[in-house]
C-alpha positions in Angstrom: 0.0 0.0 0.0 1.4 3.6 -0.9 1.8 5.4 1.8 1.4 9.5 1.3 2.0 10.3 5.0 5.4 11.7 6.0 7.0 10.3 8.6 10.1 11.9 10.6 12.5 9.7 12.6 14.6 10.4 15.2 17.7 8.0 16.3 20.1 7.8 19.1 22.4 5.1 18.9 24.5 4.4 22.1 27.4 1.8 21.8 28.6 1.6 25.7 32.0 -0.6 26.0 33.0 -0.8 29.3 36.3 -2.6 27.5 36.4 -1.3 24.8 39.5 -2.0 22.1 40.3 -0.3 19.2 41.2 -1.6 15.6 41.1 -1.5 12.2 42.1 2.5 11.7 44.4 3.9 10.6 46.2 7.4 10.5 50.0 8.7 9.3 51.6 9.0 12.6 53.0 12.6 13.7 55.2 13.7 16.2 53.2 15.6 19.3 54.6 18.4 20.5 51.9 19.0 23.6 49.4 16.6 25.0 46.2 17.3 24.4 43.8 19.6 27.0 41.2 17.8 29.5 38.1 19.0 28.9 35.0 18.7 26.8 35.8 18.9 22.9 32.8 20.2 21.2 32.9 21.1 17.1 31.2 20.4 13.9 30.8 18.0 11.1 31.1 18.7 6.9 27.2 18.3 7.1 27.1 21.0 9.7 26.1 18.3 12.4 27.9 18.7 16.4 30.4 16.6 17.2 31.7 16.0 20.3 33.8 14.0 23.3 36.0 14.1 26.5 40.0 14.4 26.5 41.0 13.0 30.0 43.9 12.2 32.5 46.5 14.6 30.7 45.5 13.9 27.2 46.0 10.6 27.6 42.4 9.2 27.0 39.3 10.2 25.1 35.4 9.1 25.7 32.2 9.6 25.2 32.8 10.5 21.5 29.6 11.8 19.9 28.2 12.4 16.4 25.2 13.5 14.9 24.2 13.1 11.4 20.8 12.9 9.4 19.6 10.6 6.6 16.8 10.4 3.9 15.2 7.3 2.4 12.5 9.3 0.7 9.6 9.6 2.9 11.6 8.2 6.2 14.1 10.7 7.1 15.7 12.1 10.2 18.6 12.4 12.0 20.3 10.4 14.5 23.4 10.5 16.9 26.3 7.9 17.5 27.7 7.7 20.9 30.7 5.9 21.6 31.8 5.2 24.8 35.4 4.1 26.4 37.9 5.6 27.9 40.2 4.1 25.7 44.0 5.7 24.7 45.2 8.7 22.6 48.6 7.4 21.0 51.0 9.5 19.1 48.4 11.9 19.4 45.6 10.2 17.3 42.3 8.2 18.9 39.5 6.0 17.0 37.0 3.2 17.1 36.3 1.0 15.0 33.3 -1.6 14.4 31.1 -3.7 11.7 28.7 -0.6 10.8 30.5 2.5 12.7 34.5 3.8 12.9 36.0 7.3 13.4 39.3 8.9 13.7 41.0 11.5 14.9 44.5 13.9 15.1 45.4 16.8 17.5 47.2 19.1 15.3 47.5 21.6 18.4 46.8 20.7 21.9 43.4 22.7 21.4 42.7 21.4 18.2 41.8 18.3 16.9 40.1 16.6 13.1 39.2 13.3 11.8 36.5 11.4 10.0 33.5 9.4 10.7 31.5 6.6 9.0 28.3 4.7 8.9 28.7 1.5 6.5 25.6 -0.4 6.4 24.2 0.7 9.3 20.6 -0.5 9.8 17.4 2.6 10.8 14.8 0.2 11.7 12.1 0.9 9.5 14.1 2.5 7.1 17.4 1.2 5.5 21.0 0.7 6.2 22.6 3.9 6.2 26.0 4.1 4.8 27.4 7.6 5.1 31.0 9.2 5.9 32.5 13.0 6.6 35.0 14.2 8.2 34.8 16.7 11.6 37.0 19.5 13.2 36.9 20.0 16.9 38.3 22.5 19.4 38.3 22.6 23.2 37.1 26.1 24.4 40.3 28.4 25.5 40.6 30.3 28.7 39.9 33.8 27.6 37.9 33.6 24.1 40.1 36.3 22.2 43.1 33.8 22.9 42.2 30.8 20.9 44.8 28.1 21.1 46.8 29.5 17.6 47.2 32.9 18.7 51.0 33.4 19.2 51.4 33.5 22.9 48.0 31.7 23.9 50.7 29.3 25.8 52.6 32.4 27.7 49.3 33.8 28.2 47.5 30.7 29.9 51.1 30.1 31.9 50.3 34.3 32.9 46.6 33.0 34.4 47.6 29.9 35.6 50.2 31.8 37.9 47.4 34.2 38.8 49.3 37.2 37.8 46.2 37.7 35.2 42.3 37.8 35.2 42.1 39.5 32.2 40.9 42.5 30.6 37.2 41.4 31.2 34.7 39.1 31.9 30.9 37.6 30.7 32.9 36.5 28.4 36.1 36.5 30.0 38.8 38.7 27.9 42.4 39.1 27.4 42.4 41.7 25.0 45.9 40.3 23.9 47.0 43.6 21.6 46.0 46.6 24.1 48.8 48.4 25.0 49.7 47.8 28.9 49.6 50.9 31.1 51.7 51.6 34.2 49.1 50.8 36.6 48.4 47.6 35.1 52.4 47.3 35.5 52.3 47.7 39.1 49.8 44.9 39.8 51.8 42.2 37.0 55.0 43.3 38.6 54.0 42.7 42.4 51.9 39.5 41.5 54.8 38.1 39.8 56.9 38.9 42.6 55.1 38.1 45.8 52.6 35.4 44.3 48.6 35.7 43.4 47.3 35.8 46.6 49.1 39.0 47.6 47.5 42.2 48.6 49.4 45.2 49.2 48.7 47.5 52.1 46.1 50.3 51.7 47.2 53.2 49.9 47.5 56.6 51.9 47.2 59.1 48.8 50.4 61.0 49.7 53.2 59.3 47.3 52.2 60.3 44.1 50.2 63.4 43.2 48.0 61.7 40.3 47.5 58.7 42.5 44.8 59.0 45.2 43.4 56.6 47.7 40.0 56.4 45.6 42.4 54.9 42.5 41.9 51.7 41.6 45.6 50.2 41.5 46.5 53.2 44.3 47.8 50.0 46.8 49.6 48.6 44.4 51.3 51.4 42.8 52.6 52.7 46.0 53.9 49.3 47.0 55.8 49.1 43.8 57.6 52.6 44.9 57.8 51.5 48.4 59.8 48.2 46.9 62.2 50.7 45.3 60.8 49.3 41.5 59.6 52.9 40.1 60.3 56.4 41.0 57.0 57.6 39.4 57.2 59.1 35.9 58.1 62.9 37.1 58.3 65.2 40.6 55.3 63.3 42.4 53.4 61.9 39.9 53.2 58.2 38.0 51.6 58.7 35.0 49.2 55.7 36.0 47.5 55.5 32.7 50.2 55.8 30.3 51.4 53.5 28.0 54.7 51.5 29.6 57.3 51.3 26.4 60.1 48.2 26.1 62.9 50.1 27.2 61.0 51.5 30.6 60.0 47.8 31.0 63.7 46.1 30.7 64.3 48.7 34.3 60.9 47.3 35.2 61.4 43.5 34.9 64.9 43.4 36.2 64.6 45.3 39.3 61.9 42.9 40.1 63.6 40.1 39.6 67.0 41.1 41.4 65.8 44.1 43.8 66.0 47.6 43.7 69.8 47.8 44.5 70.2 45.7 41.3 72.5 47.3 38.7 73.3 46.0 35.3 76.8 45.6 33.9 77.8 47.9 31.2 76.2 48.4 27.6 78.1 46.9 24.9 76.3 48.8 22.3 77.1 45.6 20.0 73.5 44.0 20.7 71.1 45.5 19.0 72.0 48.3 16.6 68.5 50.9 17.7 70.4 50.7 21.5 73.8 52.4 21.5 75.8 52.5 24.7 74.4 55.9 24.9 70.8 55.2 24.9 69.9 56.0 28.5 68.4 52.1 29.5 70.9 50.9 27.0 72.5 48.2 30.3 68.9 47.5 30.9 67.8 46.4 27.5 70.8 44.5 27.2 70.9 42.4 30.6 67.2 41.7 29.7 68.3 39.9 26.6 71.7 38.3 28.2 68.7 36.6 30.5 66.5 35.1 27.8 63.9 37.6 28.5 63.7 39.5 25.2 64.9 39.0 21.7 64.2 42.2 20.6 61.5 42.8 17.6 63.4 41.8 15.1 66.7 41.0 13.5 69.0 43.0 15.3 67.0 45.6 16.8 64.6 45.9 20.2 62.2 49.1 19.7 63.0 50.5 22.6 60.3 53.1 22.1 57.5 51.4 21.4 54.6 50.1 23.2 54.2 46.9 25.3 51.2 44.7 24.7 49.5 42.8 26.6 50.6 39.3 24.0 54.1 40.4 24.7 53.8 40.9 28.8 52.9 37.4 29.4 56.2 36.3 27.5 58.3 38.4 29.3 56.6 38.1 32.9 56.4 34.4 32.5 59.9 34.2 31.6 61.0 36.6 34.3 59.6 34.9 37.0 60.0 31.5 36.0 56.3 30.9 36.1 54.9 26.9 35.4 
């Protein structure tokens, strides 16, 4: 009998293996250079379906891979979702399953990212047919501050910065980075004291009489006295601190070293043979070249260090993390 009425299915499909044991995939080995991050994996399919599963004990082990798909034998259509559970290994970086009607793979190019393909081969929707279907599907695992996704540059420098506590962020709802702003001397005071006492430091109340442009009512007011108080800055004139203005690479070198090695510290002699935009002459000429002698800076490009330009928020977390040795 024909049937005129159209009918819509719905599938969930849930393979549980409480052992389960991979085979019969394959994938070019690669050499990892990070584990893979814990977490939920979430992403999409080339049919625009979610995909989805768990990275777990160090990036180690995956489960609970899930994949959603949809299907059309005329009249019977729908969509339905494979669920696959383990935990079962990630070697050499790469994790699959394999069985009679359903196999996937997968690669971690990055630690955060991750592709691979998926495939249905005969795969029976009661009432309606044996499916056979495959794709591929990109995944990603969400990073800590969403402007920072796990290729920007110095996503690793800047997780190390939050880790550490030295950072919240620029913002929050979602939470924010802002990785390119420029960082500003009261933002200096907070990095610098963090970095040097830990995150769970708290500086003692301001009283409004060091710097001028400084009141108690400012927001970074304890910390930026502190910082004097340590012997790190001297303020930016007669009184004052210039608290919003933008800290430049060479004021920074003074910055980072004296909180690293004190405020007695004092570099050896310029060379002038480092990088050619520093001449011995160049008043934090010592400065800028201790901080490279340490690792801490390699300038911004062949040969040179920009001693007048900005510091961003990208580049602080490089150089505070490697200042401070942070994890």
């Amino acid at each position: 009998m024909k049937r005129n009425l159209l009918i819509r299915f719905s599938f969930t499909f849930l393979i549980i293996l409480l052992a389960l044991s991979v085979s019969g995939w394959t994938v070019n080995p690669t050499s990892v250079l990070a584990a893979p991050v814990d977490g939920t994996w979430t992403g999409t399919t080339s049919r625009g379906y979610p995909v989805s599963f768990l990275v777990l004990s160090s990036g180690t082990q995956w489960d609970t891979f899930k994949v959603k798909t949809d299907f059309n034998f005329g009249s019977c259509y729908g969509t339905l979702e494979m669920t696959v559970f383990g935990p079962d290994n990630i070697t050499n970086n790469q994790f699959g399953f394999s069985s009679s009607t359903f196999s996937f793979t997968g690669q971690f190019s990055t630690p955060g990212t991750a592709s691979g393909t998926y495939s249905f081969v005969n795969h029976n929707l009661p009432g309606c047919g044996l499916l056979t279907q495959s794709g591929t599907w990109t995944a990603q695992i969400p990073s800590t501050f969403v402007d920072v996704p796990f290729s920007y540059w110095s996503h690793d420098w800047i997780e190390r910065l939050y880790n550490a506590g030295i950072t919240g962020g620029c913002g929050t709802n979602p939470l924010v980075y802002c990785p390119t702003s420029s960082v500003t001397r009261d933002q200096m005071a907070v990095f610098l004291l963090r970095g040097i006492h830990g995150k769970t430091y708290t500086p003692p109340a301001a009283t409004g009489t060091v710097f001028s442009d400084v009141p108690t009512s400012y927001w970074a007011a304890s910390w930026i006295e502190r910082l004097a108080a340590e012997g790190i800055t001297g303020g930016c004139g007669t009184g004052i601190y210039c608290p919003n203005t933008i800290v430049t690479r060479d004021q920074m070198a003074v910055f980072l070293l004296r909180a690293e090695h004190g405020s007695g510290y004092v570099p050896p002699a310029a060379t002038g043979t480092v990088f050619s935009d520093v001449p011995t002459s160049y008043w934090a000429a010592s400065w800028i070249e201790r901080l490279a002698a340490e690792g801490i800076t390699g300038g911004c490009g062949t040969g040179v260090y920009c001693p007048t330009s900005s510091v961003t928020r990208d580049q602080m977390a490089v150089f505070l993390v490697r200042t401070f040795n942070l994890p």
